[in-house]
C-alpha positions in Angstrom: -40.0 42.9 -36.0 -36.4 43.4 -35.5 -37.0 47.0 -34.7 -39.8 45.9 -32.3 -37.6 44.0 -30.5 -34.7 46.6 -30.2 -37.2 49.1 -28.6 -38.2 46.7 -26.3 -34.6 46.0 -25.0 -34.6 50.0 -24.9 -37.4 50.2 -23.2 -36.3 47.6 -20.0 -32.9 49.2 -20.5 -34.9 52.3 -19.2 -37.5 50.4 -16.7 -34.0 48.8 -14.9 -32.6 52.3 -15.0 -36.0 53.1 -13.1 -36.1 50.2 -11.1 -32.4 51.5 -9.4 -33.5 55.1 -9.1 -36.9 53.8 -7.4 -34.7 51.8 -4.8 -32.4 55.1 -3.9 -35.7 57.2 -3.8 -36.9 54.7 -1.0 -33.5 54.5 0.5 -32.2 58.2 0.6 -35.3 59.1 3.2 -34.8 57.0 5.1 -31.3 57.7 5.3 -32.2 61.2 6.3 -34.6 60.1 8.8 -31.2 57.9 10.3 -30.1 61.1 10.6 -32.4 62.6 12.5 -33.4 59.6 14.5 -29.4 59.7 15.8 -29.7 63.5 16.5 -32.8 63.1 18.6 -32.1 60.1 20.4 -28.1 62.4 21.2 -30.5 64.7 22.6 -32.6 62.9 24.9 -29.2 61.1 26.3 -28.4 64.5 26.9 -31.7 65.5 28.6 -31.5 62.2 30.2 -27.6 62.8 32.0 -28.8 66.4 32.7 -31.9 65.0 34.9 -29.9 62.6 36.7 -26.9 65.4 37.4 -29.8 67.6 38.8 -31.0 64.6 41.0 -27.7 64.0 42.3 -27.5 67.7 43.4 -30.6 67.7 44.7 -30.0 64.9 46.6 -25.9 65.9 47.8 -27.8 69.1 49.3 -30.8 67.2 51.0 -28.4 65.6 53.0 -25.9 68.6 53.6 -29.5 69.9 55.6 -29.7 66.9 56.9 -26.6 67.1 58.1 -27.1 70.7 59.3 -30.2 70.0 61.0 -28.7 67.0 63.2 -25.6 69.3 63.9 -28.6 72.0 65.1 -29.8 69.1 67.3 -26.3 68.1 69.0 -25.9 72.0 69.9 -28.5 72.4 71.5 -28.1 69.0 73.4 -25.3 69.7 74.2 -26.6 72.9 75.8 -29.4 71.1 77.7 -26.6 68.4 79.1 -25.1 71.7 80.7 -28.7 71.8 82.6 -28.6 68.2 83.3 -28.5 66.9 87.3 -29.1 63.3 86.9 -26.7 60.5 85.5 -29.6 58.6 83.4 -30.7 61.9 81.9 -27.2 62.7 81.0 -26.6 59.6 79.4 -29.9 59.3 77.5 -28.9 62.9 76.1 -25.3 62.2 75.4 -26.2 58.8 73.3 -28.8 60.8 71.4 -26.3 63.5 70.3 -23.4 60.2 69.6 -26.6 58.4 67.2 -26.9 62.1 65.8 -22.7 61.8 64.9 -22.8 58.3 63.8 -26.1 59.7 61.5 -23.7 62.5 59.9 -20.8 60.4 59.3 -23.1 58.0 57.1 -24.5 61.0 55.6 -20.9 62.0 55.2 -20.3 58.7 53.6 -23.5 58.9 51.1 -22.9 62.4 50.1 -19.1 61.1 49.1 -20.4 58.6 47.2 -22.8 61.1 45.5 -19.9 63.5 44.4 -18.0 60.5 42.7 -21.2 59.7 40.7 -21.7 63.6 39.7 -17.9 63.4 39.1 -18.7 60.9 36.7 -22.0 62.0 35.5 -20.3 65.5 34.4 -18.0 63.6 32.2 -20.6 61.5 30.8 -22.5 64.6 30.0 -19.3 65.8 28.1 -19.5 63.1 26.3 -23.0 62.9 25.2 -22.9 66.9 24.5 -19.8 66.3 22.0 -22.2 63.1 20.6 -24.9 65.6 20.0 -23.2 68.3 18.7 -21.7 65.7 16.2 -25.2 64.3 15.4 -26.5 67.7 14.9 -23.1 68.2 12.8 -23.9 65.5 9.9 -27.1 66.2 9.9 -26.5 69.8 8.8 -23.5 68.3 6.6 -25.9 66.1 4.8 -29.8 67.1 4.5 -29.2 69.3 2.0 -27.6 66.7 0.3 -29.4 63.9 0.4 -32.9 66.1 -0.4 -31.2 67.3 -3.7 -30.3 63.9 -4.2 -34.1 62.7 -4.0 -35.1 65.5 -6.0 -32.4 64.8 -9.0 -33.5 61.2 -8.3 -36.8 61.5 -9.1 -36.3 64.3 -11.7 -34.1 61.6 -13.7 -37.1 58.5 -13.2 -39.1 61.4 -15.1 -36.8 61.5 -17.5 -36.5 57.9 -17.9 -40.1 57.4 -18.2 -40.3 59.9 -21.0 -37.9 58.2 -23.0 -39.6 54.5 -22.5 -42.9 56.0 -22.9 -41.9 57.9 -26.6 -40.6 54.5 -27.5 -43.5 52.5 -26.4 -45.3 55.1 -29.0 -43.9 53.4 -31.7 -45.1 49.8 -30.7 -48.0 48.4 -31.4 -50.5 48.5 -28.7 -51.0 45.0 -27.6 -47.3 44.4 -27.5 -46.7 47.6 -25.0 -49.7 46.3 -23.0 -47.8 42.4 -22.6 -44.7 44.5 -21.7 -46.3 46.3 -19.3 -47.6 43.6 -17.9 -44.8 41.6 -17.8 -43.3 44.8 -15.8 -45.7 44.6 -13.2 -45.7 41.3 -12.5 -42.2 40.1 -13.3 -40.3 42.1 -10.9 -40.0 45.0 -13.6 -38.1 42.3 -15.8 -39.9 42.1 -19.1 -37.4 41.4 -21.7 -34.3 39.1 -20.9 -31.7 37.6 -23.0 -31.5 34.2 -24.5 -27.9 33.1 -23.0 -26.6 29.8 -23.4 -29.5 28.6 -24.9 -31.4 29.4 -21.8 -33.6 32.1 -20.3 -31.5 34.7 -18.1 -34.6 35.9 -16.8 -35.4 32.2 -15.1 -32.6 30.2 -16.2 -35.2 27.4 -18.1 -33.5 25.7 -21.1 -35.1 27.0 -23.6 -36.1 24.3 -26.6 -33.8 23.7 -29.8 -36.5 24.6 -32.6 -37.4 27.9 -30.0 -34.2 28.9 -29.9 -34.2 29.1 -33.9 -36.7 31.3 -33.8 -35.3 33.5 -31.2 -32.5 34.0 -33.1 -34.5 34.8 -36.4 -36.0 37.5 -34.5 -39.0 37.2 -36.8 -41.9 37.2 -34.0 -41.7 38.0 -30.6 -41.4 34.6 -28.2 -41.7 34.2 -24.4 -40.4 31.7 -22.4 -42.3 28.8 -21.8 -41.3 28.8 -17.9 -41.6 32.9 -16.6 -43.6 34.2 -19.6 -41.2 36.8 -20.1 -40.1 38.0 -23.7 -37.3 36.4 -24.8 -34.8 37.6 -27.6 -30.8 37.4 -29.0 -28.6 39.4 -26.8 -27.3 41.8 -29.1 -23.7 42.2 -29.9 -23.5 46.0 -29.5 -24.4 46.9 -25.8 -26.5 49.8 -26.4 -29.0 48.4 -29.3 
């Protein structure tokens, strides 16, 4: 039965070996999908920079024809005002072209204003270009990387398997089927320790006249609070 029980410990030696490999195999993609997520969310700051520098360009010209087209306007009032022979029709023309002046200088005024935002806008695109090119940069550093990690990853929980599973060939049936079991439902703990007369699975005291028998190692005992499998913790580290 000794023997029994060494495999066991063996075997969930092997399942918590599993247990951390399954964790990095759910970790490492979505590391890689960090990644990615960075480099396309760089790029779409990028896109998003670019669209308003275009709009701002858009709009600067807009109202440089603006601009041109009241200055088209005052010229040719101003030609008309030559033509002019009354005083009210002079005046009416001469405060149209001064409203077409005061209308370019706060044109004048916007399209300043518009020039210190593309000022700033360029820089900001400088900025998100050198984020993207540094997204795109540890993301080329690192998927290769990280998917040879998940491949040695799951290559080794293979390997570990193979190893619990040739042990569990040399149990008796019913026994692998508890342990498997107790896997399944014990948060892939099926075999703890018996550590200061208590469960380290659970921490539950475990009884005086159990703990005798634990450390007979004649049958196999579970503790009477979690169910798991309960045995001696060995002296040597790798029985």
């Amino acid at each position: 039965m000794r023997e029994d029980m060494k495999k066991l410990i063996r075997m969930q030696r092997f399942d918590d070996r599993i247990g951390d490999l399954d964790a990095q195999k759910e970790k490492l993609p979505r590391e890689l999908d960090s990644l990615k997520t960075n480099l396309i969310e760089a790029e779409s700051k990028v896109e998003q920079t670019k669209s308003a520098l275009e709009d701002n360009q858009k709009q600067q010209k807009l109202k440089e024809l603006d601009i041109q087209g009241n200055k088209e306007k005052m010229a040719k009032y101003e030609n008309q005002l030559l033509a002019i022979k009354t005083n009210k029709e002079y005046k009416a023309l001469n405060s149209e072209i001064n409203h077409l002046k005061e209308k370019n200088s706060a044109i004048d005024d916007d399209i300043l204003m518009l020039m210190e935002a593309e000022t700033q806008l360029r820089t900001q695109l400088e900025e998100d270009n050198a984020a993207q090119d540094a997204a795109q940069k540890e993301l080329d550093e690192n998927e290769d990387r990280l998917r040879n990690r998940i491949g040695e990853v799951e290559k080794e929980i293979g390997e570990q398997r193979e190893l619990r599973n040739e042990l569990a060939g040399h149990l008796p049936r019913s026994l692998v089927k508890r342990y498997v079991l107790l896997i399944k439902n014990k948060q892939r703990k099926a075999v703890v320790f018996m550590e200061n007369d208590a469960c380290n699975g659970c921490g539950f005291r475990v009884r005086p006249q159990l703990a005798i028998e634990i450390n007979r190692g004649t049958k196999i005992i579970s503790c009477e609070n979690c169910g798991r499998i309960i045995v001696e913790k060995p002296d040597d580290a790798s029985a």
